[in-house]
PDB file with one MODEL, atoms N, CA, C and O in Angstrom:
MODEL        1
ATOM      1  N   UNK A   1     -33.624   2.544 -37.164  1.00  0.00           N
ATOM      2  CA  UNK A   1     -32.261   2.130 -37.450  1.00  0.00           C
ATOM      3  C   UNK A   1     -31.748   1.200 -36.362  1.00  0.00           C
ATOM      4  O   UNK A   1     -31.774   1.452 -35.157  1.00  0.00           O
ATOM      5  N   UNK A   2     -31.242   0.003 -36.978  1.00  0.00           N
ATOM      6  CA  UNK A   2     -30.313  -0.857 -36.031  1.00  0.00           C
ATOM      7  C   UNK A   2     -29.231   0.232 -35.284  1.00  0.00           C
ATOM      8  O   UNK A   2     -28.764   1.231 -35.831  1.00  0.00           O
ATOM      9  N   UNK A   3     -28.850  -0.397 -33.357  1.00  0.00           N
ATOM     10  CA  UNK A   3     -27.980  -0.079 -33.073  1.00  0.00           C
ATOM     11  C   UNK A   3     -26.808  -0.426 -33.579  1.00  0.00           C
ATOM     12  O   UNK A   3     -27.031  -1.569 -33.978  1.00  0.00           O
ATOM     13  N   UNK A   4     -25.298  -0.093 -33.913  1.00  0.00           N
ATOM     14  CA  UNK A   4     -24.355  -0.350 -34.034  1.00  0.00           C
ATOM     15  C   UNK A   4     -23.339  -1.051 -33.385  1.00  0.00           C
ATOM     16  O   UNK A   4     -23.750  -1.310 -32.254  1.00  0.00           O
ATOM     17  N   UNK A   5     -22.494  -1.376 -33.509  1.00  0.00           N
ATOM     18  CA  UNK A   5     -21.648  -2.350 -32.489  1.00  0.00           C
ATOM     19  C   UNK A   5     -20.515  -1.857 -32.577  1.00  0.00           C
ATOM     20  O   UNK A   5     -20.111  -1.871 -33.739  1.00  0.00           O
ATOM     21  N   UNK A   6     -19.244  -1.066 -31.267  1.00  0.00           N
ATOM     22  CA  UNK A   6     -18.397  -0.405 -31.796  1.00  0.00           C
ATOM     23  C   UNK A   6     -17.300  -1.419 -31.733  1.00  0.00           C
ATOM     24  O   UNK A   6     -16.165  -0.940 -31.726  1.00  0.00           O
ATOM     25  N   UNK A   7     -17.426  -3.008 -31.673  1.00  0.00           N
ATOM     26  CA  UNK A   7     -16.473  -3.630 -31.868  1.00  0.00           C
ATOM     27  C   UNK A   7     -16.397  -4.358 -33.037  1.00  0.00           C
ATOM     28  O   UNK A   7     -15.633  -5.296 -33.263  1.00  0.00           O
ATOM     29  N   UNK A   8     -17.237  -3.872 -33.778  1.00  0.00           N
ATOM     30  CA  UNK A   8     -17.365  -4.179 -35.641  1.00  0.00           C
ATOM     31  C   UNK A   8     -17.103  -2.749 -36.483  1.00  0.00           C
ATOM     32  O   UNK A   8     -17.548  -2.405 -37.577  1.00  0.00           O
ATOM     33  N   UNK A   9     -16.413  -2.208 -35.765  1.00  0.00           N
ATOM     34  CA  UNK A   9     -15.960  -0.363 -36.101  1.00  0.00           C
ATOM     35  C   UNK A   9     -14.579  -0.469 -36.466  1.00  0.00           C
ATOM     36  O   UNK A   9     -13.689  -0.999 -35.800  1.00  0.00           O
ATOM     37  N   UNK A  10     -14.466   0.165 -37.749  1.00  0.00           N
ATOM     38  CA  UNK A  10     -12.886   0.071 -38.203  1.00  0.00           C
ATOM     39  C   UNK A  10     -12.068   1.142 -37.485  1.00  0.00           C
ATOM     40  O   UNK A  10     -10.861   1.255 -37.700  1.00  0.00           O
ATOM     41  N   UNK A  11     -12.813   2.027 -36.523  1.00  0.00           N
ATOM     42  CA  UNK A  11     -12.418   3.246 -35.852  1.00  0.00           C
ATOM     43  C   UNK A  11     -11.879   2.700 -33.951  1.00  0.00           C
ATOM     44  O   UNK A  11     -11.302   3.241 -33.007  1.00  0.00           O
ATOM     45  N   UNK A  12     -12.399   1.586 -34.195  1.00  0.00           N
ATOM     46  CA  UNK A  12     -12.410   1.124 -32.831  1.00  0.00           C
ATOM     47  C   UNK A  12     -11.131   0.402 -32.658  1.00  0.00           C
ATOM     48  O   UNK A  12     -11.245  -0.711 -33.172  1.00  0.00           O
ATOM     49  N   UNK A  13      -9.734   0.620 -32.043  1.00  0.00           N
ATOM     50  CA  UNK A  13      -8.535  -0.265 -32.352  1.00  0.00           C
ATOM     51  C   UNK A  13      -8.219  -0.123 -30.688  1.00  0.00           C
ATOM     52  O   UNK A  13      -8.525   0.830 -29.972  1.00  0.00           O
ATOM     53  N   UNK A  14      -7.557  -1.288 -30.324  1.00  0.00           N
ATOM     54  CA  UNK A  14      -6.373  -1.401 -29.316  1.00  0.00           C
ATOM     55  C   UNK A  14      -4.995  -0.848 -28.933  1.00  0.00           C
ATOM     56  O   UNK A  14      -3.850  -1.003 -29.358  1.00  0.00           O
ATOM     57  N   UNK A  15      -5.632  -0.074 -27.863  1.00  0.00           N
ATOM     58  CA  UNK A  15      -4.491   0.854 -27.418  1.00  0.00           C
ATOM     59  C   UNK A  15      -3.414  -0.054 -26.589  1.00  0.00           C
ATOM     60  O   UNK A  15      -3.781  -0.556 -25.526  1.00  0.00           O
ATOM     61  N   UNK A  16      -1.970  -0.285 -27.113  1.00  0.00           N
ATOM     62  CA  UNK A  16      -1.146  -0.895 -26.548  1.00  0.00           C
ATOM     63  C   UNK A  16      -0.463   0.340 -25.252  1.00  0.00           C
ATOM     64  O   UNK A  16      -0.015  -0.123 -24.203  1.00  0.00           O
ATOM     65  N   UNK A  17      -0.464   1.494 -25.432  1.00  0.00           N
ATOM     66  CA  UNK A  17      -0.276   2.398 -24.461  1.00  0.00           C
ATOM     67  C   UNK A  17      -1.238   2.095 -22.801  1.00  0.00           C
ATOM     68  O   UNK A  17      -0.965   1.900 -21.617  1.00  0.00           O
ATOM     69  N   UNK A  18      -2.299   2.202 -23.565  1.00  0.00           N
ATOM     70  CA  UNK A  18      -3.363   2.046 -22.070  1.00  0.00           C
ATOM     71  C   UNK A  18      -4.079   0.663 -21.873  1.00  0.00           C
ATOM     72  O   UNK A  18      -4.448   0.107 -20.838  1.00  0.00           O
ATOM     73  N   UNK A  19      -4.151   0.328 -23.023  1.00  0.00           N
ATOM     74  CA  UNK A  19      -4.048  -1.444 -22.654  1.00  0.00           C
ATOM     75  C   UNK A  19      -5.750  -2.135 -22.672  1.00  0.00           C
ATOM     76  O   UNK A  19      -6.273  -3.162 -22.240  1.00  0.00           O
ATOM     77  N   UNK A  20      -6.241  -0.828 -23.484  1.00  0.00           N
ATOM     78  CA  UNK A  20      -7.576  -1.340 -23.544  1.00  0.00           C
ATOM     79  C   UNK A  20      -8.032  -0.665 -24.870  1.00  0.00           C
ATOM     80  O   UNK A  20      -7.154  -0.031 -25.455  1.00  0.00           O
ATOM     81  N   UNK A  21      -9.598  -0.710 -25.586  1.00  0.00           N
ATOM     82  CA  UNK A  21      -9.474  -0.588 -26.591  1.00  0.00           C
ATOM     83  C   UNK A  21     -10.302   0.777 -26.789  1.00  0.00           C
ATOM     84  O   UNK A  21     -11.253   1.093 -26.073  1.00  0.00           O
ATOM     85  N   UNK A  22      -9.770   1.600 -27.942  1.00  0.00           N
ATOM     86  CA  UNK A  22     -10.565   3.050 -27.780  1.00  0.00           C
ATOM     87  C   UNK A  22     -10.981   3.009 -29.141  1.00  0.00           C
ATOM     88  O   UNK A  22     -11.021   2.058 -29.922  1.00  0.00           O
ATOM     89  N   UNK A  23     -11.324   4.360 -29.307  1.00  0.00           N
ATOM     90  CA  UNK A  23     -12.352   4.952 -30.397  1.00  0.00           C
ATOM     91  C   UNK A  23     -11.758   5.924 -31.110  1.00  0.00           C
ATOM     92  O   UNK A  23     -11.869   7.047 -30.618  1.00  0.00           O
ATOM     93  N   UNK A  24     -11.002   5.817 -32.386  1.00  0.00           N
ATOM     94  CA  UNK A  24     -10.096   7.128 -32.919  1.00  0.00           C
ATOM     95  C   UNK A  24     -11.122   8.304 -33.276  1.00  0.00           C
ATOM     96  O   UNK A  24     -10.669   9.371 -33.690  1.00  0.00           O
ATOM     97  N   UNK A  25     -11.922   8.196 -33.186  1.00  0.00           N
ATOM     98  CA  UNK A  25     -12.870   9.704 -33.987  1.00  0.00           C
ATOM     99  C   UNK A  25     -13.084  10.208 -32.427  1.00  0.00           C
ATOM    100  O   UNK A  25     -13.426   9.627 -31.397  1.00  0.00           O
ATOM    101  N   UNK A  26     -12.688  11.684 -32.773  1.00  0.00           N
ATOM    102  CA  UNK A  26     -12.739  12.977 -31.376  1.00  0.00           C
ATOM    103  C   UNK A  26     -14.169  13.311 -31.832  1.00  0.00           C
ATOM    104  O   UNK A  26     -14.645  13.654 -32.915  1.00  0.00           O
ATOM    105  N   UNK A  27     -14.761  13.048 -30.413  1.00  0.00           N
ATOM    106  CA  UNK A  27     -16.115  13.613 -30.352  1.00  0.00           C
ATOM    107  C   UNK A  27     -16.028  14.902 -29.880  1.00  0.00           C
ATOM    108  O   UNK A  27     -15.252  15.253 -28.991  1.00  0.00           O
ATOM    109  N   UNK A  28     -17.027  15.818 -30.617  1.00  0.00           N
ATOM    110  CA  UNK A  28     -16.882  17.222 -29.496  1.00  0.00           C
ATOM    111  C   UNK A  28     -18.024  17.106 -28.208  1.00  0.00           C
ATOM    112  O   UNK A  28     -18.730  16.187 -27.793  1.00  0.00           O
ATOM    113  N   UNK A  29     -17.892  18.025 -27.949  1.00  0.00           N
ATOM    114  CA  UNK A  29     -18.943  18.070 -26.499  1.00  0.00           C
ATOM    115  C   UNK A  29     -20.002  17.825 -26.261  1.00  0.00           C
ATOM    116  O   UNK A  29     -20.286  17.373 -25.152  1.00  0.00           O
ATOM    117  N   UNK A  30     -21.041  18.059 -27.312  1.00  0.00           N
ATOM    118  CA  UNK A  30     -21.915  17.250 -27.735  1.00  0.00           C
ATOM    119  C   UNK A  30     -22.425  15.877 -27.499  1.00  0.00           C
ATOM    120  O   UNK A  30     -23.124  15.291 -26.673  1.00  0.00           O
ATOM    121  N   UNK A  31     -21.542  15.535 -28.959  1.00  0.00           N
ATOM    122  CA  UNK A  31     -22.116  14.087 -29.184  1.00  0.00           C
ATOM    123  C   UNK A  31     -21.287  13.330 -28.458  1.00  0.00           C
ATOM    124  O   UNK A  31     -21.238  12.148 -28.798  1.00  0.00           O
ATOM    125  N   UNK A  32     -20.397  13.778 -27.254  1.00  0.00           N
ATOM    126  CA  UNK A  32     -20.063  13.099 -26.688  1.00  0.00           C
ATOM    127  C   UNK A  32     -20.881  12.832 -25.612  1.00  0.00           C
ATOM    128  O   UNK A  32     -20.729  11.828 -24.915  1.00  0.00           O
ATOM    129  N   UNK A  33     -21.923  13.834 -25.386  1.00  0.00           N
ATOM    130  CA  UNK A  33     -23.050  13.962 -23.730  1.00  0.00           C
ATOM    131  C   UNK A  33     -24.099  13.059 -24.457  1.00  0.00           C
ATOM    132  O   UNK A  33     -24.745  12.337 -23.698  1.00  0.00           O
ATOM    133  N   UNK A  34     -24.424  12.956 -25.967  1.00  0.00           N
ATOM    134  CA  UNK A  34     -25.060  12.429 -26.894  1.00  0.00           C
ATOM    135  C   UNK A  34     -24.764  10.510 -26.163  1.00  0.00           C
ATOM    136  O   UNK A  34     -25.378   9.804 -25.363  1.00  0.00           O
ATOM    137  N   UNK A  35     -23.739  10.369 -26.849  1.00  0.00           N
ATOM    138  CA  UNK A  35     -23.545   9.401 -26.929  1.00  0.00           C
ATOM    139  C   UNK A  35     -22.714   8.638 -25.150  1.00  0.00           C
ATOM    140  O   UNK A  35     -21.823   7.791 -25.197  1.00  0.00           O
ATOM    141  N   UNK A  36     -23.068   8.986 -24.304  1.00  0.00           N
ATOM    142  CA  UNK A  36     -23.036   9.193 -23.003  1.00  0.00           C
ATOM    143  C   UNK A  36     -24.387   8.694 -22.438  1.00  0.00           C
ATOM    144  O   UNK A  36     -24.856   7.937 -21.588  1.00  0.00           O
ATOM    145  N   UNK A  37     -24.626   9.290 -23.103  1.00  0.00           N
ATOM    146  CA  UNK A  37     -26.659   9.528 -22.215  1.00  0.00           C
ATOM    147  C   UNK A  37     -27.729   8.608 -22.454  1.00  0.00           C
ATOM    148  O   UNK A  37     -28.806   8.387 -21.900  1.00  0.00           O
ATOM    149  N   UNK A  38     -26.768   7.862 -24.014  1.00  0.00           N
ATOM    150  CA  UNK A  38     -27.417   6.955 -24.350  1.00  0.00           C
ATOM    151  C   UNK A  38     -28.802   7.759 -25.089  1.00  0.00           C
ATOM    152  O   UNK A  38     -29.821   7.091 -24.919  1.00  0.00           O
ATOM    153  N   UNK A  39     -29.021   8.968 -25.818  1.00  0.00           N
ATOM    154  CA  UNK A  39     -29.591   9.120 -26.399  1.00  0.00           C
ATOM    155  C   UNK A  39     -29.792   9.008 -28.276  1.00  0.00           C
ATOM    156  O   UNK A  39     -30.755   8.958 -29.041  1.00  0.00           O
ATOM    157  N   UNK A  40     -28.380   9.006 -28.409  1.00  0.00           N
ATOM    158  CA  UNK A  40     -28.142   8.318 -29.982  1.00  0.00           C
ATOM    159  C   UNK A  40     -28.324   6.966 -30.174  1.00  0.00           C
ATOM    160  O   UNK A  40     -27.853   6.074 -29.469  1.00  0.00           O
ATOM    161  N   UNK A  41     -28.985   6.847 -31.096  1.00  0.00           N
ATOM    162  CA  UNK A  41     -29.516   5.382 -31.512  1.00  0.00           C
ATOM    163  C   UNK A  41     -28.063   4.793 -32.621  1.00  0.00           C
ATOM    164  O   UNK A  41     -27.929   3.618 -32.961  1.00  0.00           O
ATOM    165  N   UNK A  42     -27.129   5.907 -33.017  1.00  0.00           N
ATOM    166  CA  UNK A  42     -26.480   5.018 -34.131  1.00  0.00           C
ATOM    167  C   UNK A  42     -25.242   5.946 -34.491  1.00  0.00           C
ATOM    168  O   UNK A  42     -25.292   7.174 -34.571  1.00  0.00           O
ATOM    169  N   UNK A  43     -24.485   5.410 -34.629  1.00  0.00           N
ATOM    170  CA  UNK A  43     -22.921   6.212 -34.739  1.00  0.00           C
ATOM    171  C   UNK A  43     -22.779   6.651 -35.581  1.00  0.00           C
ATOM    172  O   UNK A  43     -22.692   5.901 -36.554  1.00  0.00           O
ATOM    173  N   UNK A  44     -22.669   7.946 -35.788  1.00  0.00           N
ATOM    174  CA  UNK A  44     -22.259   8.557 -37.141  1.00  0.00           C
ATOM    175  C   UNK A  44     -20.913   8.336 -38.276  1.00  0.00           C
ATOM    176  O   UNK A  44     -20.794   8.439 -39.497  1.00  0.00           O
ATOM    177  N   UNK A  45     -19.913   7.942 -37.019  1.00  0.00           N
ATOM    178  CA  UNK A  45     -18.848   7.364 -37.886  1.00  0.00           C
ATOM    179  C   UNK A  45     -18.460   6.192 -37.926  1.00  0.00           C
ATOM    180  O   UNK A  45     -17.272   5.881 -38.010  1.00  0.00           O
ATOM    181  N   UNK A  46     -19.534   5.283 -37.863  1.00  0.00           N
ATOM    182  CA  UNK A  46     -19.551   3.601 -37.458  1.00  0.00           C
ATOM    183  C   UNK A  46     -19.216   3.552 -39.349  1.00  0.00           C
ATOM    184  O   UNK A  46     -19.810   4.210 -40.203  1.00  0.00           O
ATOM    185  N   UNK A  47     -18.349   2.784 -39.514  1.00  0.00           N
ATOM    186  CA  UNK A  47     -17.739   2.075 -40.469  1.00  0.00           C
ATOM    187  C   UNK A  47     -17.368   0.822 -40.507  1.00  0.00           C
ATOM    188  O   UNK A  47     -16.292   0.589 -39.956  1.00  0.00           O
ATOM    189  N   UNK A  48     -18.142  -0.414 -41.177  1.00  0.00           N
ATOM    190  CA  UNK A  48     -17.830  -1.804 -40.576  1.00  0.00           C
ATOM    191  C   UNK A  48     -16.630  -2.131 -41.479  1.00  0.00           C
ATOM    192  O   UNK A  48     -16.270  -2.052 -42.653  1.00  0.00           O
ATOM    193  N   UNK A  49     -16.065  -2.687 -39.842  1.00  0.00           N
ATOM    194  CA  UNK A  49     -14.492  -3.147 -40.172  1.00  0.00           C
ATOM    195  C   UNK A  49     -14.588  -4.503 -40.894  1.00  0.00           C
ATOM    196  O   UNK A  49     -15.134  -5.525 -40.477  1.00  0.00           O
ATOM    197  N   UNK A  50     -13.717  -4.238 -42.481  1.00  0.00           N
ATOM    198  CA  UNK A  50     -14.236  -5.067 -42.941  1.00  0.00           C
ATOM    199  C   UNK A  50     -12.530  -5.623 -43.955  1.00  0.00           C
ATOM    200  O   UNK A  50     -11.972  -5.238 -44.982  1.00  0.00           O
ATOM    201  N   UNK A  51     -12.363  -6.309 -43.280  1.00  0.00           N
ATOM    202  CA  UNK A  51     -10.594  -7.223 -43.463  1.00  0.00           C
ATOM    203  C   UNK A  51     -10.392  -7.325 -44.602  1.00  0.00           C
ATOM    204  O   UNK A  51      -9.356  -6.798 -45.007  1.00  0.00           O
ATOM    205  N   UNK A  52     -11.408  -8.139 -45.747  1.00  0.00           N
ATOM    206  CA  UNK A  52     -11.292  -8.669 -47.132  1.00  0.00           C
ATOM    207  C   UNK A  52     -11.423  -7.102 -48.002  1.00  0.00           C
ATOM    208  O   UNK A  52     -10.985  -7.228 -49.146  1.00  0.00           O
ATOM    209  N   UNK A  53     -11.832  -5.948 -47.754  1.00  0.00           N
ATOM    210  CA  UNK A  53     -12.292  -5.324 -48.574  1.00  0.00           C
ATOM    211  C   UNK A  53     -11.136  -4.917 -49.367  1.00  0.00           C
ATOM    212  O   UNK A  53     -11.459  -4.665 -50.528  1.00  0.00           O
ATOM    213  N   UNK A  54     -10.150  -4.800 -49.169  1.00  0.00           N
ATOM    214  CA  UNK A  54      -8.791  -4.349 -50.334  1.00  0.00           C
ATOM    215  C   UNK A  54      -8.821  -5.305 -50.757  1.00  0.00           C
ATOM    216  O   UNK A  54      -9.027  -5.197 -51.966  1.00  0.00           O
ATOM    217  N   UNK A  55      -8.669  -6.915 -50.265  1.00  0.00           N
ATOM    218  CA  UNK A  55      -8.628  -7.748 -51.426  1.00  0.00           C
ATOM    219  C   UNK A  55      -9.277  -7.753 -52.905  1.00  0.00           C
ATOM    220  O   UNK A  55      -8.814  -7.720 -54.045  1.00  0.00           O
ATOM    221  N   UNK A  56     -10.836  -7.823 -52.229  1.00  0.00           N
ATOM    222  CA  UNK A  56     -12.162  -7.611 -53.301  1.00  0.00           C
ATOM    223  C   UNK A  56     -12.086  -6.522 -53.938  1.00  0.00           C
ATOM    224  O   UNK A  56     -12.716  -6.410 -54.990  1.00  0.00           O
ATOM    225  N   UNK A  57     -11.694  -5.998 -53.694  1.00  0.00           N
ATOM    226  CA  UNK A  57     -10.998  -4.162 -54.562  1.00  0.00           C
ATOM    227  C   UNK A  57      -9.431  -4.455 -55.578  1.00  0.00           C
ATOM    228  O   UNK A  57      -9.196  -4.032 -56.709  1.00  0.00           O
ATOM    229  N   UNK A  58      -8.846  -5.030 -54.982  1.00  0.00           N
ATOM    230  CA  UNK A  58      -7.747  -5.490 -56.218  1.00  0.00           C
ATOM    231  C   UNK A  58      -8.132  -7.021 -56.764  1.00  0.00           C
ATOM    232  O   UNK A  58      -7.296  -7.921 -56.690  1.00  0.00           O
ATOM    233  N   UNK A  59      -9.249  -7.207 -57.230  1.00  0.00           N
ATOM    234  CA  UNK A  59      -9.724  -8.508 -57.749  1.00  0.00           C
ATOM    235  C   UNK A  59     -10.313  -8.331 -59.151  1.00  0.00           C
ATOM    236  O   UNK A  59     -10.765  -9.303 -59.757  1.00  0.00           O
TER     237      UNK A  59
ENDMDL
END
């Protein structure tokens, strides 16, 4: 499996509070040491952010 890119992630948005950009899905303890360690090859909740798709859905 291709790696993922979490800045093509519809989960991935800009925090105007802290001023940089985060990740809305809460990892638990786990897949957070998971995905830390660099042992996951691929995001489970990677969803590509994808702008046109309501359009193409009301078409």
């Amino acid at each position: 499996m291709a790696k993922t890119s979490c800045d093509m992630c519809v989960n991935y948005i800009y925090d105007e509070d802290y001023e940089c950009f985060t990740c809305l899905v809460n990892l638990d303890e786990d897949e957070m040491y998971r995905f830390l360690s660099g042992n996951q090859r691929e995001c489970p909740y990677f969803r590509m952010d994808d702008e046109y798709g309501v359009v193409r859905h009301q078409m």
